[in-house]
MOPAC internal coordinates of N, CA, C and O (Angstrom, degrees):
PM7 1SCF
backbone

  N    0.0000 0     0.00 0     0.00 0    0    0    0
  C    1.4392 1     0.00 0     0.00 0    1    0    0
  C    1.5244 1   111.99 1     0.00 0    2    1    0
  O    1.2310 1   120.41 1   167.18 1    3    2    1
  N    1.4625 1   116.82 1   -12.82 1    3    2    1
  C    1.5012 1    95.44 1  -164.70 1    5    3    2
  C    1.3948 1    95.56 1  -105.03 1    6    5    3
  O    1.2310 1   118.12 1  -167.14 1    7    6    5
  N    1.4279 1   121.19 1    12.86 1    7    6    5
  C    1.4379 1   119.17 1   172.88 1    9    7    6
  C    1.5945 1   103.75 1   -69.07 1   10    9    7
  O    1.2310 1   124.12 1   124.94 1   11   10    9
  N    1.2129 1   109.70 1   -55.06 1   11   10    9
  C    1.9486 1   103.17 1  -179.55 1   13   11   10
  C    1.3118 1   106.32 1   -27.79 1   14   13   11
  O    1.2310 1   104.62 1   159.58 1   15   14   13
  N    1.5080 1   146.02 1   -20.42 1   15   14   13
  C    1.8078 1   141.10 1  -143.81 1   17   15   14
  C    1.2598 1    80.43 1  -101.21 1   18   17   15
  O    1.2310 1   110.46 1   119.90 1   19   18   17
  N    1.6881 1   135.54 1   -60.10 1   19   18   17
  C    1.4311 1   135.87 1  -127.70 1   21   19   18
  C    1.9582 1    91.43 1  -115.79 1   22   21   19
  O    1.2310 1   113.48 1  -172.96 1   23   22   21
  N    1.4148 1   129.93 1     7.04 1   23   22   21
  C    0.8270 1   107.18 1   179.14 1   25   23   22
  C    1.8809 1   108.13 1  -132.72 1   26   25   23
  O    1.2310 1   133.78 1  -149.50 1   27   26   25
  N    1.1510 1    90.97 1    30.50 1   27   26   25
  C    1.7487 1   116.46 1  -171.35 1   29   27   26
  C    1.5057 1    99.23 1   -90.01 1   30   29   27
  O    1.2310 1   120.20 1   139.09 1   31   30   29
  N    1.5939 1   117.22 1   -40.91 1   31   30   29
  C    1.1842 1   107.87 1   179.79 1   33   31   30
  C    1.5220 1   116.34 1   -99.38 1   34   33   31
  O    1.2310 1   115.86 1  -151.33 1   35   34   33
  N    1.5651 1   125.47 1    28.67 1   35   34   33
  C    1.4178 1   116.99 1  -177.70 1   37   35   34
  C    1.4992 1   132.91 1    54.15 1   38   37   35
  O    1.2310 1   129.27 1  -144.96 1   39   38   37
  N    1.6728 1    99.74 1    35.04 1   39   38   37
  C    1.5424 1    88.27 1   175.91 1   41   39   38
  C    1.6543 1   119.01 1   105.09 1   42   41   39
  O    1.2310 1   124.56 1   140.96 1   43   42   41
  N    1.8363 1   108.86 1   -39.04 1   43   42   41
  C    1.1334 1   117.64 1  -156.25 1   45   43   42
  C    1.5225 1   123.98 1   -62.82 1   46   45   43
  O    1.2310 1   128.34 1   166.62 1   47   46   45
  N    1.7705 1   101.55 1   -13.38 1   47   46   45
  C    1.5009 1   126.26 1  -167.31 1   49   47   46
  C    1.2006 1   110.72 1   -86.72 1   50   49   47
  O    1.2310 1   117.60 1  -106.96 1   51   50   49
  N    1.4793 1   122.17 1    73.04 1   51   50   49
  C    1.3262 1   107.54 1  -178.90 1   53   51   50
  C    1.4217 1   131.46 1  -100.02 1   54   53   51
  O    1.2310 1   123.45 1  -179.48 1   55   54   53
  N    1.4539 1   110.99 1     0.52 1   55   54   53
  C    1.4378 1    95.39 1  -174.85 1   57   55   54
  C    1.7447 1    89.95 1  -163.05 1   58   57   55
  O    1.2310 1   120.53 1     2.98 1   59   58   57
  N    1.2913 1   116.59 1  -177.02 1   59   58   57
  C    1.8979 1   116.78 1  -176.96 1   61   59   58
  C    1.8268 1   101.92 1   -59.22 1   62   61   59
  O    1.2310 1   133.62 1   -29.09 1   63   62   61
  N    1.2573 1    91.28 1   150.91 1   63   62   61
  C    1.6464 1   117.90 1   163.34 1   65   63   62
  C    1.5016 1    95.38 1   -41.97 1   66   65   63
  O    1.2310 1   131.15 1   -39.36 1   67   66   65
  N    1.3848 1    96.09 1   140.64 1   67   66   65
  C    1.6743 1   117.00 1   178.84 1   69   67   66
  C    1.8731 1   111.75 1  -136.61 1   70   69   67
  O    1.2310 1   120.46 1   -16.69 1   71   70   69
  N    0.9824 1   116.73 1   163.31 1   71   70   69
  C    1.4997 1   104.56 1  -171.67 1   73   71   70
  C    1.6326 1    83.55 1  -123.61 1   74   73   71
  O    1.2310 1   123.45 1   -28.49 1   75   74   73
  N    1.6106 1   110.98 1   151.51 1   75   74   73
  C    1.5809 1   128.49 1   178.38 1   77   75   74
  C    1.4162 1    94.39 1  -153.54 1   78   77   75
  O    1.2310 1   129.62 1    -2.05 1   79   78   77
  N    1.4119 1    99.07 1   177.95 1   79   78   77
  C    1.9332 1   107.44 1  -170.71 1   81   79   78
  C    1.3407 1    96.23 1  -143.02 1   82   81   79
  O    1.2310 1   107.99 1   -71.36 1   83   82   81
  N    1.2927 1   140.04 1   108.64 1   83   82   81
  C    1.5710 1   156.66 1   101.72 1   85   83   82
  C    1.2998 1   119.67 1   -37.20 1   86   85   83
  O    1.2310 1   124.81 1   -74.11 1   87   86   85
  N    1.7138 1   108.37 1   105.89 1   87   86   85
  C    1.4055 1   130.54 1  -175.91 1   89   87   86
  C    1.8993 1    90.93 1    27.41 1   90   89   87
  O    1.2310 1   131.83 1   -78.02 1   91   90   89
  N    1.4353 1    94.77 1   101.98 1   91   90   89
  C    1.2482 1    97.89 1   167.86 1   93   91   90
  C    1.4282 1   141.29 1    42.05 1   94   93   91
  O    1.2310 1   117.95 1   166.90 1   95   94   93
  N    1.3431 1   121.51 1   -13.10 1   95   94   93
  C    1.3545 1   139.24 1   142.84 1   97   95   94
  C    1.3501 1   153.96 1   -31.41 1   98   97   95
  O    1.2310 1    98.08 1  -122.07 1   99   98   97
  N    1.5558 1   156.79 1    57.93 1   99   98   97
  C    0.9646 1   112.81 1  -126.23 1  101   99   98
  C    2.1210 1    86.64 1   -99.03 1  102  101   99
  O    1.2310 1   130.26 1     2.90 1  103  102  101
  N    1.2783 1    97.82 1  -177.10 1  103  102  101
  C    1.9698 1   130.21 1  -176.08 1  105  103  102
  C    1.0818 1   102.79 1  -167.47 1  106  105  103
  O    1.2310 1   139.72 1   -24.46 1  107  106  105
  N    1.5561 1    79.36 1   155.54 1  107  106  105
  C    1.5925 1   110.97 1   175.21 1  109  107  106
  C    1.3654 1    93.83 1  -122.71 1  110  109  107
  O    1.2310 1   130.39 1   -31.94 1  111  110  109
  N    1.4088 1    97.56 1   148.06 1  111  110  109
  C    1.4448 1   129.30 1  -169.58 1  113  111  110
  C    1.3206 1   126.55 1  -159.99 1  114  113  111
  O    1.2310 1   110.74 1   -27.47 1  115  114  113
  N    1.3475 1   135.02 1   152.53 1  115  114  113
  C    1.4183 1   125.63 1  -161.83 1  117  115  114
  C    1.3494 1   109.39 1   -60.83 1  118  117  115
  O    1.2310 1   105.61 1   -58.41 1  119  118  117
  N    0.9857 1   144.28 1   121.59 1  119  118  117
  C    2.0091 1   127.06 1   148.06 1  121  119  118
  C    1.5404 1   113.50 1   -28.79 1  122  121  119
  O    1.2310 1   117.86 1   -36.80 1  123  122  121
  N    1.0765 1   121.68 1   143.20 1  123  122  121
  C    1.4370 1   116.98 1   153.84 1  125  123  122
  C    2.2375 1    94.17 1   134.45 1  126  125  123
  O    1.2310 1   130.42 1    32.37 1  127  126  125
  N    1.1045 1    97.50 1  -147.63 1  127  126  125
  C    1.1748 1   104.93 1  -175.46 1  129  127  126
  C    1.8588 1   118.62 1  -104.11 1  130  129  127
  O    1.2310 1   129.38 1   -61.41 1  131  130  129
  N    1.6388 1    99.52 1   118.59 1  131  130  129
  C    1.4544 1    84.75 1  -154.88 1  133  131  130
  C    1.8086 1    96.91 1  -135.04 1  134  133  131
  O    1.2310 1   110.73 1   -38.00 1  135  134  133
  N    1.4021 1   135.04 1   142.00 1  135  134  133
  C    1.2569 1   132.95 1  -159.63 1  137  135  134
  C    1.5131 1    91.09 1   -75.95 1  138  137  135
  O    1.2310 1   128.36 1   -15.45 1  139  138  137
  N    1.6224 1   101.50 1   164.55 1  139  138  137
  C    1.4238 1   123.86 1   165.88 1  141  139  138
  C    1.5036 1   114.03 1   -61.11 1  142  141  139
  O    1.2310 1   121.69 1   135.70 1  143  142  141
  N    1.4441 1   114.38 1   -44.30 1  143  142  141
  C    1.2863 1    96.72 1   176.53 1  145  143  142
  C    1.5270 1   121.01 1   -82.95 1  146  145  143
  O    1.2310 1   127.91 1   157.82 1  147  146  145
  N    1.4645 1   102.37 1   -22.18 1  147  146  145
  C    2.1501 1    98.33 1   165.88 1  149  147  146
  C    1.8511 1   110.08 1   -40.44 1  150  149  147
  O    1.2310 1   137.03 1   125.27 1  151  150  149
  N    1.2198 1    84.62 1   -54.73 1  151  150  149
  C    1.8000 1   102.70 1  -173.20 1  153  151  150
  C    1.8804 1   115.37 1   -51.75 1  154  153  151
  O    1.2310 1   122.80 1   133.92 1  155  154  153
  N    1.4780 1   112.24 1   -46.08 1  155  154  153
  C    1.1408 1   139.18 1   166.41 1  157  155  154
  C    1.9491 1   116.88 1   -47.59 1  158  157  155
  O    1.2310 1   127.94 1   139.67 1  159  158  157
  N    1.6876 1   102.33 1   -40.33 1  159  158  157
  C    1.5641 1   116.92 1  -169.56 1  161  159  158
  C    1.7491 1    94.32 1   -85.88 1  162  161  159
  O    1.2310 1   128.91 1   121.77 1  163  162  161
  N    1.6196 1   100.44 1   -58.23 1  163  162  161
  C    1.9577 1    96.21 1  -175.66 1  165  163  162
  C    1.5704 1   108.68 1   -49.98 1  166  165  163
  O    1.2310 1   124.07 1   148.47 1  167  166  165
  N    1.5890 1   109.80 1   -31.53 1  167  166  165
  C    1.5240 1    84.00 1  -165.19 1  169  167  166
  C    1.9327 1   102.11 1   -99.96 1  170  169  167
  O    1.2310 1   138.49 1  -162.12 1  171  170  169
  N    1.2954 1    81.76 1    17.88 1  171  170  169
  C    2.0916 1    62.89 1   163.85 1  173  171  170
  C    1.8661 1   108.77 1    93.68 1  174  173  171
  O    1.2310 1   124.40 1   172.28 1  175  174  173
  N    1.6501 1   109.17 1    -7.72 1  175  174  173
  C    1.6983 1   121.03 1  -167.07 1  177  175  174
  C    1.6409 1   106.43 1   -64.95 1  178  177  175
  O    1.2310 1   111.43 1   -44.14 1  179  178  177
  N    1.2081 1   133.74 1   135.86 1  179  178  177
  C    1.4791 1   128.35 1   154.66 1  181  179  178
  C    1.4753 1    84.29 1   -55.05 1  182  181  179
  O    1.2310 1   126.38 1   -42.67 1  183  182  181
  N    1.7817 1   105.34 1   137.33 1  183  182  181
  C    1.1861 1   117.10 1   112.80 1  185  183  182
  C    1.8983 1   159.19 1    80.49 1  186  185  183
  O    1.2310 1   141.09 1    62.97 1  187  186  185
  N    2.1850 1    76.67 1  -117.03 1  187  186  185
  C    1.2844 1   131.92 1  -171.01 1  189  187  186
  C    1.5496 1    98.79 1   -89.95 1  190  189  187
  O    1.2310 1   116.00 1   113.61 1  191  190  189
  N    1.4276 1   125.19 1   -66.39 1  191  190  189
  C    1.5186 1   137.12 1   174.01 1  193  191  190
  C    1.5018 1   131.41 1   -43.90 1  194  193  191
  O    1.2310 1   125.98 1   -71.11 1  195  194  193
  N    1.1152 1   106.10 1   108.89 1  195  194  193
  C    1.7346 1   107.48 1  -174.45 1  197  195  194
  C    1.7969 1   106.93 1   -43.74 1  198  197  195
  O    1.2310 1   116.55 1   -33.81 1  199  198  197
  N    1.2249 1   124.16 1   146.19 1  199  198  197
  C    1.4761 1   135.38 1   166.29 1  201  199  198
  C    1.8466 1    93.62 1   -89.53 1  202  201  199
  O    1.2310 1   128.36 1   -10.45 1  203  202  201
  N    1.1972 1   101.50 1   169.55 1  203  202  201
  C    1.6020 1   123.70 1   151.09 1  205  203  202
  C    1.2888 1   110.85 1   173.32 1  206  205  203
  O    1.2310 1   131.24 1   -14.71 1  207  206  205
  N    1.7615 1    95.91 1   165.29 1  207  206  205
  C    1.3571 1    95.99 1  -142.63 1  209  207  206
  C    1.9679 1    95.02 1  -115.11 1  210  209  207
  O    1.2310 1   128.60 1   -31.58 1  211  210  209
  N    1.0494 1   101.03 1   148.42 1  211  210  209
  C    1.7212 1   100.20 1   178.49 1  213  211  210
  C    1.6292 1   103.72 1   -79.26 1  214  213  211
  O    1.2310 1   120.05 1   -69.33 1  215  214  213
  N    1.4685 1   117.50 1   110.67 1  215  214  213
  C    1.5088 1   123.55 1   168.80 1  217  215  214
  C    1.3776 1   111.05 1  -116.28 1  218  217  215
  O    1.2310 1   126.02 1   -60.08 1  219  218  217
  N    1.1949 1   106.03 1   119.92 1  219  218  217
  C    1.5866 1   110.33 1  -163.76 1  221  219  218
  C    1.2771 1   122.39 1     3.88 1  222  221  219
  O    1.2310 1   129.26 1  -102.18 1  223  222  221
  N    1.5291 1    99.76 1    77.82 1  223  222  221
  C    1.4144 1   113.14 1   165.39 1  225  223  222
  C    1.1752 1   125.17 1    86.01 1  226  225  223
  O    1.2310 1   123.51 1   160.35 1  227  226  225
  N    1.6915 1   110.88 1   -19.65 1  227  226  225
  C    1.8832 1   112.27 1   151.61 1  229  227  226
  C    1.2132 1   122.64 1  -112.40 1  230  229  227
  O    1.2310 1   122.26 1   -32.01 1  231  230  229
  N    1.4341 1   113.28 1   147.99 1  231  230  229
  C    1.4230 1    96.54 1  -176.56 1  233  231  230
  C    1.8023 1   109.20 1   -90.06 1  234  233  231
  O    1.2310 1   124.70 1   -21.67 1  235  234  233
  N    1.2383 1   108.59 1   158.33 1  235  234  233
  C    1.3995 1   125.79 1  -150.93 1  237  235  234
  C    1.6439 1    85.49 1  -127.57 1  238  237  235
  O    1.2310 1   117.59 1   -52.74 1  239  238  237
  N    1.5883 1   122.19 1   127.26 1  239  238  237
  C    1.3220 1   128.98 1  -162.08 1  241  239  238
  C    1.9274 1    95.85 1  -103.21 1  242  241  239
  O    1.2310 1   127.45 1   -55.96 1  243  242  241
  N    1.2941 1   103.26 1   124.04 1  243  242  241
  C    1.4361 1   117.51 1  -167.43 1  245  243  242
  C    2.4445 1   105.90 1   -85.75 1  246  245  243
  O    1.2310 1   131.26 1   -53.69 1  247  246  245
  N    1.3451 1    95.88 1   126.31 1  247  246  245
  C    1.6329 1    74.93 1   166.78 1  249  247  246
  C    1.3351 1   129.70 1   -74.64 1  250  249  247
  O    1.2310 1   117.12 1    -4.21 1  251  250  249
  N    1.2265 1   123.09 1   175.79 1  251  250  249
  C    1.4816 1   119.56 1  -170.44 1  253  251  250
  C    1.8864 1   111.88 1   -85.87 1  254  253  251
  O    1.2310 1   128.35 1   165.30 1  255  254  253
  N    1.6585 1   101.53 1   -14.70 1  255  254  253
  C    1.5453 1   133.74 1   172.04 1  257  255  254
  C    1.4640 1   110.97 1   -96.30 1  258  257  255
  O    1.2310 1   115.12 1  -176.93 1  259  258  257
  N    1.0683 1   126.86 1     3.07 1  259  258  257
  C    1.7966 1   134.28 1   179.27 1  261  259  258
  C    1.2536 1    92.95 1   -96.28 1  262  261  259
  O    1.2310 1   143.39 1   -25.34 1  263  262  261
  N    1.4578 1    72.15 1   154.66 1  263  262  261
  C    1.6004 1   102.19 1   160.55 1  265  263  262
  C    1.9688 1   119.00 1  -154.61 1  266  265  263
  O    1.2310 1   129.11 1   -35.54 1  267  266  265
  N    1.8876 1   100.05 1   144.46 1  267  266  265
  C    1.2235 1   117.03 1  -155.92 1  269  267  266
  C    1.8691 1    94.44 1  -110.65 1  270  269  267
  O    1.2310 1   136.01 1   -44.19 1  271  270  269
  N    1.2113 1    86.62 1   135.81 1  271  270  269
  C    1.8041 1   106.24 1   173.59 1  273  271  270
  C    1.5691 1   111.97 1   -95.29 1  274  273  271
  O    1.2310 1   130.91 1   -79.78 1  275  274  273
  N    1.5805 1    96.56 1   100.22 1  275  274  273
  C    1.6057 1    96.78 1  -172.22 1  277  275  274
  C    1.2738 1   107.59 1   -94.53 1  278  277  275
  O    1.2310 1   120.91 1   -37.12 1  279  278  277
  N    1.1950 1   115.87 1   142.88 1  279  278  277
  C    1.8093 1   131.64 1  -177.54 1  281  279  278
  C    1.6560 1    97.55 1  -109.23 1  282  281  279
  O    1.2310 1   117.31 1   151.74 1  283  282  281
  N    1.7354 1   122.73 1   -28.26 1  283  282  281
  C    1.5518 1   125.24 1  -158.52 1  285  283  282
  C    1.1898 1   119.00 1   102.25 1  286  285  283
  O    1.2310 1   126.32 1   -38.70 1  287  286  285
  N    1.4570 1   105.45 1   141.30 1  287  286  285
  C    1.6775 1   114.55 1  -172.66 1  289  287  286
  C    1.3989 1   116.49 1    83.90 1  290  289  287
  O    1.2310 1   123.77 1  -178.26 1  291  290  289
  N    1.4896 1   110.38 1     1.74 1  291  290  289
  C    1.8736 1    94.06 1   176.38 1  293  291  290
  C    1.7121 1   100.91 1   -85.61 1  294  293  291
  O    1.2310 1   138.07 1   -13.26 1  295  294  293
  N    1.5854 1    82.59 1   166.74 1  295  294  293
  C    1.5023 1    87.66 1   179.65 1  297  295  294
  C    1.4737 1    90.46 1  -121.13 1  298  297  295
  O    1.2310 1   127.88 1   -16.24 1  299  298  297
  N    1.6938 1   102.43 1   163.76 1  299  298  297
  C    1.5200 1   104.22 1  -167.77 1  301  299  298
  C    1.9084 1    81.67 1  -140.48 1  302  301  299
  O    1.2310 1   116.90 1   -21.36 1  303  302  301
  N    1.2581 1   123.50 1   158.64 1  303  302  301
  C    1.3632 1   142.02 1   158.99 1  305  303  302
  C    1.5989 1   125.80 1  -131.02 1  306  305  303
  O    1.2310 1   124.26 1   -34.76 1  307  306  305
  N    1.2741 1   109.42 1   145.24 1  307  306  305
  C    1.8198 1   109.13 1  -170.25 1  309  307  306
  C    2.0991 1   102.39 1  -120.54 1  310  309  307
  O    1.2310 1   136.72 1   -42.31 1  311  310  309
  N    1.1974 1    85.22 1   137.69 1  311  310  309
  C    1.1978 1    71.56 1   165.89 1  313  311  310
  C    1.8658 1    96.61 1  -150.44 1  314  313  311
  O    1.2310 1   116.76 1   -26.45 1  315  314  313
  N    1.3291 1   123.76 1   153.55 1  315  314  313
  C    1.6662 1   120.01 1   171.08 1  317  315  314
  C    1.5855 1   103.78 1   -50.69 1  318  317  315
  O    1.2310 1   129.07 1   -40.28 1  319  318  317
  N    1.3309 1   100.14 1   139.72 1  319  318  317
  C    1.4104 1   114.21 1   176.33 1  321  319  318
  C    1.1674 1   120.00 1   -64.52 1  322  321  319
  O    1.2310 1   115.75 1   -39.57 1  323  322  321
  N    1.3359 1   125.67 1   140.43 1  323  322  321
  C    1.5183 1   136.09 1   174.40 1  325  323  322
  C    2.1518 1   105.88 1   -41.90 1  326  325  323
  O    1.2310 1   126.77 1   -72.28 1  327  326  325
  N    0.9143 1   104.59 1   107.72 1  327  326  325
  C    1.7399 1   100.08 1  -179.51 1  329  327  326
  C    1.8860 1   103.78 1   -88.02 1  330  329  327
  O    1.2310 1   114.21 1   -61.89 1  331  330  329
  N    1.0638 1   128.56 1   118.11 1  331  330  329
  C    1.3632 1   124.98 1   176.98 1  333  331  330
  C    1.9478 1   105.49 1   -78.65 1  334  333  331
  O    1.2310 1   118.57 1  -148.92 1  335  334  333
  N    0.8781 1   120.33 1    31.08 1  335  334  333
  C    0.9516 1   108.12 1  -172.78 1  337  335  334
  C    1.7441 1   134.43 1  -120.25 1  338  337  335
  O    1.2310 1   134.14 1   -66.89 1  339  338  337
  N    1.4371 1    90.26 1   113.11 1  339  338  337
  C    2.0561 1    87.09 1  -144.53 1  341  339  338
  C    1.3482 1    88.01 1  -146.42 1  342  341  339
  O    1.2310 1   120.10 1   180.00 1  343  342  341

């Protein structure tokens, strides 16, 4: 029975709670390897809005099909995507 708890999230739970920061935010979230859009839902992101991630000191623009290997302490920022359309 206690398999239903650990297999609700597909795998995604791999290791202890970790803390990260989305636009100023902080969460906890599993350690381990976790998609852009998992990351996008905990912190509250439309979507629609590009993520990126703070890598020493630039931010590094995340895909919406990526995925980031969290250890804790990254910071991530959202902003609406550049629209080319004019």
């Amino acid at each position: 029975m206690a398999q239903d708890d650990t297999s609700k999230d597909n795998g995604h739970e791999h290791g202890p709670l970790v803390t990260i920061t989305v636009d100023t935010k902080t969460y906890k979230i599993h350690r381990g390897h976790q998609t852009v859009v998992e990351i996008k839902t905990i912190g509250g992101v439309p979507l629609a809005f590009e993520l990126e991630q703070l890598v020493d000191g630039k931010l590094t623009p995340l895909p919406d099909d990526g995925a980031v290997t969290l250890k804790g302490g990254e910071v991530f920022l959202s902003h609406p995507k550049d629209g080319g359309a004019s």
